[in-house]
C-alpha positions in Angstrom: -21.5 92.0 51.6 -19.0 89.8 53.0 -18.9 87.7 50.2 -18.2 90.3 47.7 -15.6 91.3 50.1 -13.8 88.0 49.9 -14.6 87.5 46.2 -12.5 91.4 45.7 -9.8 90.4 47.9 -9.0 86.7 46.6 -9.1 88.9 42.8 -6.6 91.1 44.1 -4.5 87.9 45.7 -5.1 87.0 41.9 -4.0 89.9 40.1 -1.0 90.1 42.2 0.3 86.7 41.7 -0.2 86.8 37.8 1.2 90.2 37.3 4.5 88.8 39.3 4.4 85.7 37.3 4.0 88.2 34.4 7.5 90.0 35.4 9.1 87.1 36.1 8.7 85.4 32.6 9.3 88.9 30.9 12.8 88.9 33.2 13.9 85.5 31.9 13.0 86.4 27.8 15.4 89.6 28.3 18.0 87.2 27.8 16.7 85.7 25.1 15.7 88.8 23.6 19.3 90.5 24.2 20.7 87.6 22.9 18.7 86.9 19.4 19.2 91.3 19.4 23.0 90.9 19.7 23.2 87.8 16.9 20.7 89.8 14.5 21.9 92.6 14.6 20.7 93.7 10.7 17.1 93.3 11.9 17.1 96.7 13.6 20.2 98.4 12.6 20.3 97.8 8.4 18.2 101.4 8.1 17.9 100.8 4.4 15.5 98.9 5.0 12.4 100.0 6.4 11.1 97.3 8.3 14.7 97.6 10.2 13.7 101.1 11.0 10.5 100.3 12.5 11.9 97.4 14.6 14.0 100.1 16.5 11.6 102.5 16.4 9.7 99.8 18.3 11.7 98.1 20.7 13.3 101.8 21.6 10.2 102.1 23.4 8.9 98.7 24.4 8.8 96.1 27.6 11.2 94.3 26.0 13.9 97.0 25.9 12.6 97.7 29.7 13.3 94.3 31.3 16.5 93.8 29.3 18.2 96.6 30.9 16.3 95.4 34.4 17.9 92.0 33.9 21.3 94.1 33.1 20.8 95.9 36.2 19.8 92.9 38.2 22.5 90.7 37.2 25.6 93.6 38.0 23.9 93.7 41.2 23.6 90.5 42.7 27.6 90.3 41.2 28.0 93.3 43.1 26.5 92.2 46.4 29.8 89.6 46.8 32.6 91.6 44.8 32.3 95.3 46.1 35.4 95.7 43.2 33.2 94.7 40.0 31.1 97.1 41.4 33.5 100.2 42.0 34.2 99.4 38.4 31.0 100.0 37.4 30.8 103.3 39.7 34.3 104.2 38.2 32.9 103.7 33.9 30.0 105.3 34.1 31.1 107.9 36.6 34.5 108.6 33.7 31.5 108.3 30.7 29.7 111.1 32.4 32.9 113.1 33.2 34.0 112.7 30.0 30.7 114.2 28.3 30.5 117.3 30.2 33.9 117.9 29.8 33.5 117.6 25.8 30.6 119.4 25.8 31.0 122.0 28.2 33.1 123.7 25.2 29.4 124.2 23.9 29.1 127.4 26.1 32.5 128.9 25.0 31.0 128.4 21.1 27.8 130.0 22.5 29.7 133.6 23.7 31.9 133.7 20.5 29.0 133.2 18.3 27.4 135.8 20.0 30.3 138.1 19.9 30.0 137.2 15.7 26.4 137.9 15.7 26.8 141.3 17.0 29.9 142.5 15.6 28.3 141.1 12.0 24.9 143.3 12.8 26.7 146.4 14.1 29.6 147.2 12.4 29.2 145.6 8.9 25.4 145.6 8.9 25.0 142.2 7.4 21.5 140.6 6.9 23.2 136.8 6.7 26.7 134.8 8.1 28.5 133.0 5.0 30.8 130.3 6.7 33.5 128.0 4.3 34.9 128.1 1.0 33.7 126.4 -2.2 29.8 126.0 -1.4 29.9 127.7 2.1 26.8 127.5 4.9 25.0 131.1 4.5 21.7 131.3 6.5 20.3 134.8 7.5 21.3 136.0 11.1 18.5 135.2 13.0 19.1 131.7 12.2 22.5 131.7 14.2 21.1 134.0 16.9 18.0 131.1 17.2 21.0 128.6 17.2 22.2 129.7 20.5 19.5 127.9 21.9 20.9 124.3 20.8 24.4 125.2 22.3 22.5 125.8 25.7 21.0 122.4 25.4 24.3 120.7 24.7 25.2 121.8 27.6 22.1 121.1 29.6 21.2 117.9 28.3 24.8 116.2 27.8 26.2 117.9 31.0 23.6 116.8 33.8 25.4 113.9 35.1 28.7 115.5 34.8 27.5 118.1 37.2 25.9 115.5 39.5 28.9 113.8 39.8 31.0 117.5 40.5 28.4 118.3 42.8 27.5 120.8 41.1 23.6 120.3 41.4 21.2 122.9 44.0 19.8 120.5 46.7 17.3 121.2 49.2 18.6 119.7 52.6 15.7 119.6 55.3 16.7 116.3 56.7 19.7 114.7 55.3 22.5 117.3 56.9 21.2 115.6 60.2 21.3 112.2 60.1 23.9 109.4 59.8 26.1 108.6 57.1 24.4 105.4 56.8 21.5 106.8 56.9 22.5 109.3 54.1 23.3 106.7 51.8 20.0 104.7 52.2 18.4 108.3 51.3 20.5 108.6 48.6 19.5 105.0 46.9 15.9 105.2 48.0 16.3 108.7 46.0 18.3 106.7 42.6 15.9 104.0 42.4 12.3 106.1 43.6 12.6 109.1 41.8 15.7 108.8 39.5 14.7 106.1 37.7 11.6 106.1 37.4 11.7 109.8 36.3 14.3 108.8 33.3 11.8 106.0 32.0 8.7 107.7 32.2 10.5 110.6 30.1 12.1 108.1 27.7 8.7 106.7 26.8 7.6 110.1 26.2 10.1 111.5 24.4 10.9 108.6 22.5 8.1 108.7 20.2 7.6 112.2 20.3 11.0 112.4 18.6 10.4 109.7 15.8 7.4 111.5 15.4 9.3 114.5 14.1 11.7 112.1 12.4 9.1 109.9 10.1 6.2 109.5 8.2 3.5 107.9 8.9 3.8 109.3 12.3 4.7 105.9 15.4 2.6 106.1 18.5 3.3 104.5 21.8 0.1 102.2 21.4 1.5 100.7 17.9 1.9 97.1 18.1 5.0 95.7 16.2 2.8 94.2 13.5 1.1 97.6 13.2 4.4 99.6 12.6 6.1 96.9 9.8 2.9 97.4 8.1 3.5 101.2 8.2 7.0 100.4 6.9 5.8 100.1 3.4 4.1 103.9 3.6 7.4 105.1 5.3 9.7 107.9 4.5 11.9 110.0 6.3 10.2 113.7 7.1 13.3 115.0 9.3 11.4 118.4 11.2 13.3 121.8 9.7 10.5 124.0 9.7 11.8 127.3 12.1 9.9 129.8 14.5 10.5 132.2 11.8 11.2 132.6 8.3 14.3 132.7 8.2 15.4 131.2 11.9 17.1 128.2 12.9 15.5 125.1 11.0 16.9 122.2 13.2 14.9 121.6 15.8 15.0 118.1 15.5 17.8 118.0 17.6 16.6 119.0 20.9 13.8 116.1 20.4 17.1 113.8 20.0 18.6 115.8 23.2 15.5 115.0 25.2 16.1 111.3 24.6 19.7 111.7 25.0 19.3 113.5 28.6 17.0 110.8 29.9 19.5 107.7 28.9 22.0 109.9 30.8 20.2 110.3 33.9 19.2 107.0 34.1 22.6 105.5 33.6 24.1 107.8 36.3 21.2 106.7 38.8 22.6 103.6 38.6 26.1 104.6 39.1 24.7 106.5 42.0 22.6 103.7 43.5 26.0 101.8 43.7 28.2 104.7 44.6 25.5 105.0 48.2 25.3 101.1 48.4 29.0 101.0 48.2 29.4 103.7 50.6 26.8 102.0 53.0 28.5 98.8 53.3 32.3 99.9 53.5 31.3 103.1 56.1 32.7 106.4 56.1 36.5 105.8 54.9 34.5 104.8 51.7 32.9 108.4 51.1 34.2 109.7 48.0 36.3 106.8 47.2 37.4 107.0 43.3 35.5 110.4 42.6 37.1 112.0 40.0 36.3 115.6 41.1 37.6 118.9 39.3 39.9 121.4 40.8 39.9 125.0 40.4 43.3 124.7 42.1 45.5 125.5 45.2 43.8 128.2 47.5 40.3 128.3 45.7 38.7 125.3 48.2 35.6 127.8 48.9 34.3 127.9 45.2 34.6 124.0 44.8 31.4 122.7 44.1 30.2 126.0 42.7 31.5 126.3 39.3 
């Protein structure tokens, strides 16, 4: 018994040590690999041909692509650890990049209410059965198609406003420690959360929804367990099959899009955890005159304090 015991532990010691030697060597070819990427670029992006295709459909949801945004990642931060500016510039891009989406897209619910307002004036005064929009060969789907295409509005501004409202503080969050501890301590709670759950969260999705969006993009039909070799012999079968079948007959036939939203969303998140994991590390090291330092926070205005946060 105490030999199998010893033999199970030194296989663990084993496993360990090969599966770090293992991350170690894939860390060292993301260079490589972003390198050769960057200098052939027509090997993945030339979509006329099909082999291109399959390369990105590929490496959009491989180890590679993985530990080439972990050696990204790594390198800003060890930069980072000695110039606390390169990293407020960071904070400061992708902070403005998610401003800047929700901002744009936010206009997604004000399109939402006037279509609506259309809808129902179209069904109840002039008793039309369809929407004709344009002149020369205009777009004319039946009305249930525009009521059904409310729903991509609301995901706009789900999907492409998350971080934006993360950022405006915006976001419900259940406090049962962290309104009594320490500011430092806060911020250790806050990058335990960015690279534990955020993270993590955002990849796992990614993988998910990755394929489950090419899936409703292409024929034959990519899976997650598809070597490269397996999908550039597919390429010769290949064809697009872009999804537009509808819930209903006549309802909204582009529901490709919220597969393309999905994926969308979860690079989002994941770019803003690490803006946040260097927002809290920032915070951590400078102290408190650091909190909040370069937030570029909305305004309702002069005398409405009590609803910031809220809107």
């Amino acid at each position: 018994m105490e030999n199998e015991g010893a033999i199970s532990f030194g296989d663990a010691i084993a496993g360990l040590g090969s599966g770090i030697v293992w991350i170690l060597t894939e860390l060292a070819m993301a260079f490589y690999n972003l390198g050769y990427a960057i200098t052939h670029p027509m090997l993945w992006l030339d979509w006329t041909n099909k082999e291109a295709v399959m390369r990105f459909v590929y490496y959009g949801g491989s180890t590679e692509f993985f530990f080439v945004i972990f050696a990204i990642f790594v390198v800003m931060t060890i930069i980072g650890f000695f110039k606390n500016e390169f990293l407020w510039g960071v904070v400061r891009v992708l902070e403005g990049f998610a401003n800047g989406m929700g901002r744009l897209f936010a206009w997604a619910g004000l399109l939402m209410v006037l279509q609506q307002i259309m809808i129902v004036f179209m069904q109840r005064i002039f008793t039309r059965p369809d929407i004709s929009i344009g002149f020369g060969i205009p777009l004319q789907f039946d009305i249930s198609w525009f009521a059904e295409e409310l729903k991509l509005y609301n995901a706009l501004v789900v999907c492409l406003c998350v971080t934006y409202a993360f950022v405006q503080g915006s976001h419900v969050r259940v406090d049962l420690v962290y309104s009594a501890v320490k500011f430092r301590t806060k911020k250790v709670i806050d990058m335990f959360g960015a690279l534990i759950f955020m993270m993590p969260a955002a990849v796992l999705t990614w993988m998910y929804g990755w394929y489950f969006m090419w899936r409703h993009l292409i024929v034959p039909k990519p899976s997650a367990s598809d070597t490269l070799e397996r999908l550039l012999l597919k390429s010769r079968a290949m064809r697009w099959n872009v999804e537009t079948i509808g819930f209903s007959p006549n309802g909204f036939t582009g529901y490709f899009l919220f597969k393309i939203l999905l994926v969308t969303f979860t690079a989002l998140v994941f770019i803003h955890a690490i803006a946040f994991f260097y927002r809290s590390f920032l915070e951590w090291k400078e102290g408190e005159e650091s909190e909040g330092k370069y937030l570029d926070r909305d305004t309702l205005g002069e005398g409405e304090e009590a609803y910031e946060g809220t809107h």
